[in-house]
Each structure stands twice: as C-alpha cells, then as structure tokens.
C-alpha positions in Angstrom: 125.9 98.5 116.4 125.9 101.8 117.1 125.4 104.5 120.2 123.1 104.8 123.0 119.3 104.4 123.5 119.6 108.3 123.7 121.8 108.7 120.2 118.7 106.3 118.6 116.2 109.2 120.0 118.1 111.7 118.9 118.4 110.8 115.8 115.2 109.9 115.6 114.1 113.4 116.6 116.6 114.8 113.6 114.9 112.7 111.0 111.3 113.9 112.2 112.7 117.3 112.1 112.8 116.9 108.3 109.1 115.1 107.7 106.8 113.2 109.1 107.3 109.4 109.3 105.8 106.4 109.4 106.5 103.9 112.6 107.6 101.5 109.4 110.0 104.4 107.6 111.5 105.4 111.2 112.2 101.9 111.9 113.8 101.6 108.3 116.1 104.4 109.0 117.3 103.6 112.4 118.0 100.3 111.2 120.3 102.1 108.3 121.8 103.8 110.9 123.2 101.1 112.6 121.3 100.9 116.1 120.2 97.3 117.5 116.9 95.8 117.4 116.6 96.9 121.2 117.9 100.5 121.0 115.2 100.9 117.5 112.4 99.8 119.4 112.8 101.3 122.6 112.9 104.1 120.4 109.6 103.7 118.3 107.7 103.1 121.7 108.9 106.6 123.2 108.3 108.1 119.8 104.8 106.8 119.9 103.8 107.6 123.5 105.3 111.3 123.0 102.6 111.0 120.0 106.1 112.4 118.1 104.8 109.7 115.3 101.1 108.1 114.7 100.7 106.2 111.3 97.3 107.3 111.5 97.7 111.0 111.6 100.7 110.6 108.9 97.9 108.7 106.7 94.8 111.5 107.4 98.2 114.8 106.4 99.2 112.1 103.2 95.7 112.4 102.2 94.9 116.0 102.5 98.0 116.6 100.6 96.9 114.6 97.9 93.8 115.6 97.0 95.1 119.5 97.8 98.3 120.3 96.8 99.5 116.7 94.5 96.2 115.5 92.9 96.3 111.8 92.8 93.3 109.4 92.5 92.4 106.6 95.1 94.7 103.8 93.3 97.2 106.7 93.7 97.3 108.1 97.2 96.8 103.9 98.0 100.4 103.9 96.7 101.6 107.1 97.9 100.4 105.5 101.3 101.7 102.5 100.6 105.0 103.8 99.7 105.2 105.9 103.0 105.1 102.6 104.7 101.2 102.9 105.8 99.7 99.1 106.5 97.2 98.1 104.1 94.0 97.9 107.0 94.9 101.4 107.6 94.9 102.8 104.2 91.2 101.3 103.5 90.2 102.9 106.9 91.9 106.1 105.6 90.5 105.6 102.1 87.1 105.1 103.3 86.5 108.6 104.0 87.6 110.0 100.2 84.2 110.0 98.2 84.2 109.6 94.6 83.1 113.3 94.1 86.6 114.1 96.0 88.2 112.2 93.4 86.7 114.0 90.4 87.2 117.6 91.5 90.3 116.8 92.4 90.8 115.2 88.8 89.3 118.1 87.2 91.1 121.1 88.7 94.6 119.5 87.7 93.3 119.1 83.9 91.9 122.8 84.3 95.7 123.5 84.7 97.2 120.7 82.6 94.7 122.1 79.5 96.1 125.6 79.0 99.2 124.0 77.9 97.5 122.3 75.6 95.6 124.8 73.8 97.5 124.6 70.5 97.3 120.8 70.3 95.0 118.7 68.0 91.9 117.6 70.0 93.1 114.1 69.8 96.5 114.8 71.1 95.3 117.4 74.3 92.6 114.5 74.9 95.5 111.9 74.7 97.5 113.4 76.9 95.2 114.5 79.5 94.0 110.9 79.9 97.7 109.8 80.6 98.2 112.3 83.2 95.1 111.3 85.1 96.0 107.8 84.2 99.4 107.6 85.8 98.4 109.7 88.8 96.3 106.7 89.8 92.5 108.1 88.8 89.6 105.5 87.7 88.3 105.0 83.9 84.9 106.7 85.2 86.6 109.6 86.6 88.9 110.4 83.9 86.4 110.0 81.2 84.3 112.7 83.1 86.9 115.3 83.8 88.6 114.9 80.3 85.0 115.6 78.5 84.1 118.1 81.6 87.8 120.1 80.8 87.4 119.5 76.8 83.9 120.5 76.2 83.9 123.1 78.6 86.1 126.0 76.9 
C-alpha cells in the first residue's frame, strides 16, 4: 500500500494531465501504483463527480479522432475502444452513430494518401497493398472494395 486518499488524487490528476482515461485505465494505473482498493475508488468516484473522467465523452473524442486524424474502420475504432478500456454496451451505443458513408470517406481519403506512394507499382501490387492497409486498420470487405476501385480507377 501506498499514500493518502489525497496522493491517489493526485496522482490521478498527473496521469489525466497526460491523456484522457478511461474509469477502467485509471483504475489500472492506480492499482500499478500501489494504492488500496479503498484509496482507488474513492478516487474514481471524485474523478467522476468532478466530471475529470466520463467513459462516454472519452468514447465520443476516440471516435472523432478516428475517423479524423487515424482512419480506422468500425471493427477498428471497436478495438481502439476496446483497448482504451471502453465496455462493450458502450462502444455499440458509440458505434451506433458512425454510418457506413463515414466509414468509406474515411477509407478513401487515407488511400488518396497511401496511393501517391504507389504510383510506380504494378497495378496488382498498389491494389495489393492498398487492400492490406484498409484491411488491418479494421475496414469491411464492402468498403474496401469501393475505395480501392474509387482511388484506382480514379487517376
């Protein structure tokens, strides 16, 4: 065991000072850190009142940032959520508001930047490749078909 109620907030405070957390990654840490069961939840709760952490905001900002700045498709941002240590109920409340039209703009503006790389590559092998990176990044069969012949037929 470790400190004080107020050393479990404090350090609490430090680590959101960094990022945003989940109530699931803050409890995590804390528990790393060596504070008791009591001192970790007393925490959470004044966290949460103070509105200092809210899975549900944390899920909405983990979405905009991944259909803005890191484009992933639904099966990805599921696990980038999941990862973050969102509950499952709240991801498919979260995911209910990304349409499928979302999903292929986002798809096709990071193969409009993936392509130019690509330019002296068989046909084959650009088409290849562009597929994977869709592929791992967590996009459907549908949507990557679309984008690749959208970015590939397009120039």
């Amino acid at each position: 065991m470790r400190g004080s109620r107020a050393d479990a907030k404090t350090c609490a405070l430090k680590l959101l000072g960094y990022r945003s957390r989940s109530k699931k990654e803050m409890l995590e840490r804390l528990k790393r850190k060596g504070f008791s069961s009591e001192q970790i939840n007393d925490t959470i709760r004044f966290l949460e009142k103070s509105g200092l952490i809210s899975d549900e905001s944390l899920a909405s900002e983990l979405l905009r940032y991944s259909t803005e700045r890191k484009p992933l498709g639904k099966k990805g941002i599921e696990a980038f959520l999941a990862r973050r240590g969102i509950d499952k109920e709240l991801i498919g409340r979260t995911l209910s508001t990304h349409t499928k039209d979302m999903e292929e703009e986002s798809a096709r503006i990071l193969l409009e930047k993936k392509a130019k790389s690509l330019r002296n590559c068989p046909e084959d092998i650009a088409k290849r490749r562009l597929w994977g990176i869709l592929r791992r990044r967590g996009f459907s069969m549908d949507v990557i078909n679309r984008a690749v012949k959208s970015v590939m037929y397009s120039e």
